[in-house]
C-alpha positions in Angstrom: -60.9 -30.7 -13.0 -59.7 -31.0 -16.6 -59.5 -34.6 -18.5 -56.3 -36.4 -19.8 -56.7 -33.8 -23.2 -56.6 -31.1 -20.7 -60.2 -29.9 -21.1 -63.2 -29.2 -18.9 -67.0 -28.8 -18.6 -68.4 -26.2 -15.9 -72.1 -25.6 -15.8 -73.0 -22.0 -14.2 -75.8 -19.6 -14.4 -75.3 -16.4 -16.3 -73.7 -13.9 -13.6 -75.6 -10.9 -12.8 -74.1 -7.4 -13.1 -72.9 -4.7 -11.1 -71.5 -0.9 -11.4 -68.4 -0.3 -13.0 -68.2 -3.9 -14.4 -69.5 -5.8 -17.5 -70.9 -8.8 -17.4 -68.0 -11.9 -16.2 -67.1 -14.5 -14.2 -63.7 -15.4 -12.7 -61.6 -18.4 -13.5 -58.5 -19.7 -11.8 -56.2 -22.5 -12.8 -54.7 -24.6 -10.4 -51.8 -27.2 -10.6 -50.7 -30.4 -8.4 -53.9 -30.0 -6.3 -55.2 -33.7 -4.7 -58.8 -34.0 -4.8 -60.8 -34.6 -1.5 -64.4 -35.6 -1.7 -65.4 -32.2 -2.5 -62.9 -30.2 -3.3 -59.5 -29.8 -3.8 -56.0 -29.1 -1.0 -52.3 -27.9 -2.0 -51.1 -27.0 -5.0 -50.5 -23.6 -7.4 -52.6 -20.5 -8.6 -50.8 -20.6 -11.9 -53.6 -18.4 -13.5 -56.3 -16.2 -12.4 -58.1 -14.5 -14.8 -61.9 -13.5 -16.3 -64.2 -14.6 -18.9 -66.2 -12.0 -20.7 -69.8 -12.6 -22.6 -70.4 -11.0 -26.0 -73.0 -8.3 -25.2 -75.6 -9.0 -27.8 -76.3 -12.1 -26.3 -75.8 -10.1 -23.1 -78.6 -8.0 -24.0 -80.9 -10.4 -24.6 -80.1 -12.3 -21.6 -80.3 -8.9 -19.3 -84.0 -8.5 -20.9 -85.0 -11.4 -19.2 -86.6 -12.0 -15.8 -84.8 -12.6 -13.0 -82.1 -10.4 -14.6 -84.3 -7.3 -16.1 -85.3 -6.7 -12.6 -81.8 -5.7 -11.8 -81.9 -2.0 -12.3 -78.1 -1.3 -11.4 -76.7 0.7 -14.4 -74.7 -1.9 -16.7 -71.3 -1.1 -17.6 -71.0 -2.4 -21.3 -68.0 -4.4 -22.4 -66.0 -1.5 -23.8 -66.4 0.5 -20.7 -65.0 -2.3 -18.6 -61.9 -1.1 -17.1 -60.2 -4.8 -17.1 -61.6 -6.0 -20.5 -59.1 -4.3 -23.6 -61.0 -5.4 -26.3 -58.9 -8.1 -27.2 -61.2 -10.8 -28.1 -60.7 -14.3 -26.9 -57.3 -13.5 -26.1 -58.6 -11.4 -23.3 -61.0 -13.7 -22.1 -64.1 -13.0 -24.5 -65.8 -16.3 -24.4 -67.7 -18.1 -27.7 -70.8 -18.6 -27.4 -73.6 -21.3 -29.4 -77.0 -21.9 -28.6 -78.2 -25.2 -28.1 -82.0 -23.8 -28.5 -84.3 -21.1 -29.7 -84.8 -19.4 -26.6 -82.0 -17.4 -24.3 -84.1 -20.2 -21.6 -82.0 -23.0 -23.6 -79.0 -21.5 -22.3 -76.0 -21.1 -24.1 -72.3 -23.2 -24.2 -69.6 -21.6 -24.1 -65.7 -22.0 -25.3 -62.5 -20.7 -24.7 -59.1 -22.0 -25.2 -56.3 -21.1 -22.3 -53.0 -22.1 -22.7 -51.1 -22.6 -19.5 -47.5 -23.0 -18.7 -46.8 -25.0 -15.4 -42.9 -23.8 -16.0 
């Protein structure tokens, strides 16, 4: 749910990765829902879209265990059928370390605009 400035906080684990798709996660944006105790009813799918990582940091995070046990061929970023390169426009996400080690985790950022119109 975003704030009164329209922003929000999500805390996930980086997603693993499967054939024919770089690393991403899926986002939707949701209008004139009302909140139950753990969730959400009604309202509009306004957007649904994905969030790409950039793939240095991907690399790193892919030669880590749980993840370099995965040994399902990676599709990169510019192999991605659905990604076109465009940057944050296209749903590539910043990323800053809090840390030293990929284990510190990493926040990421990414502004959407939406039109409820």
């Amino acid at each position: 749910m975003t704030d009164d400035s329209g922003q929000c906080d999500i805390t996930s684990i980086w997603p693993g990765h499967h054939v024919s798709r770089a690393v991403h996660v899926h986002m939707r944006v949701h209008t004139d829902v009302t909140l139950t105790d753990d969730s959400y009813t009604g309202g509009e799918i306004v957007h649904t879209g994905q969030l790409f990582f950039d793939p240095d940091i991907n690399t790193e995070i892919q030669a880590t265990s749980p993840y370099s046990e995965n040994t399902t061929r990676e599709t990169q970023l510019p192999d991605d059928g659905i990604y076109d390169d465009g940057g944050a426009s296209s749903g590539l996400l910043t990323l800053t370390a809090p840390g030293d080690s990929v284990s510190d985790g990493y926040k990421a950022t990414l502004t959407v605009g939406v039109s409820t119109a």
